[in-house]
C-alpha positions in Angstrom: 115.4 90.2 185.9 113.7 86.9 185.9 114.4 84.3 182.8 110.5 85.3 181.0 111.7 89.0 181.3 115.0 88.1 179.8 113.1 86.1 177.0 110.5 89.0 176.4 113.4 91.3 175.9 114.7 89.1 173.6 111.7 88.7 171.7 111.2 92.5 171.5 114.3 93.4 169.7 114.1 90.4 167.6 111.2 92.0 166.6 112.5 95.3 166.2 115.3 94.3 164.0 113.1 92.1 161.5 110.8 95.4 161.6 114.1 97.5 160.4 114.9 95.1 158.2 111.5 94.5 156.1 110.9 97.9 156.3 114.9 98.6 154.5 114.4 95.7 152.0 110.8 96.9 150.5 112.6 100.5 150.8 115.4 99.1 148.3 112.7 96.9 146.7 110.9 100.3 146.1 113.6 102.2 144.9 115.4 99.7 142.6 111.2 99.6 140.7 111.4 103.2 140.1 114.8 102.9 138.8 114.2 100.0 136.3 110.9 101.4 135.3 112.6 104.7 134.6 114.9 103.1 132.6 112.7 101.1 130.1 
């Protein structure tokens, strides 16, 4: 593997694990809104 295919891998699960992450943290974010406004 050259160094820019290295890199580009890199990149890719970089990407991959901020995608995971968003999409857990508006999941929670979600979830915690329906418990509050359930609550009120």
């Amino acid at each position: 593997m050259t160094e820019k295919q290295i890199r580009e891998n890199i990149y890719q699960t970089v990407d991959i694990i901020l995608e995971e992450r968003l999409k857990s943290l508006s999941f929670n974010y979600i979830l915690e809104g329906t418990i509050i406004s359930k609550n009120k």
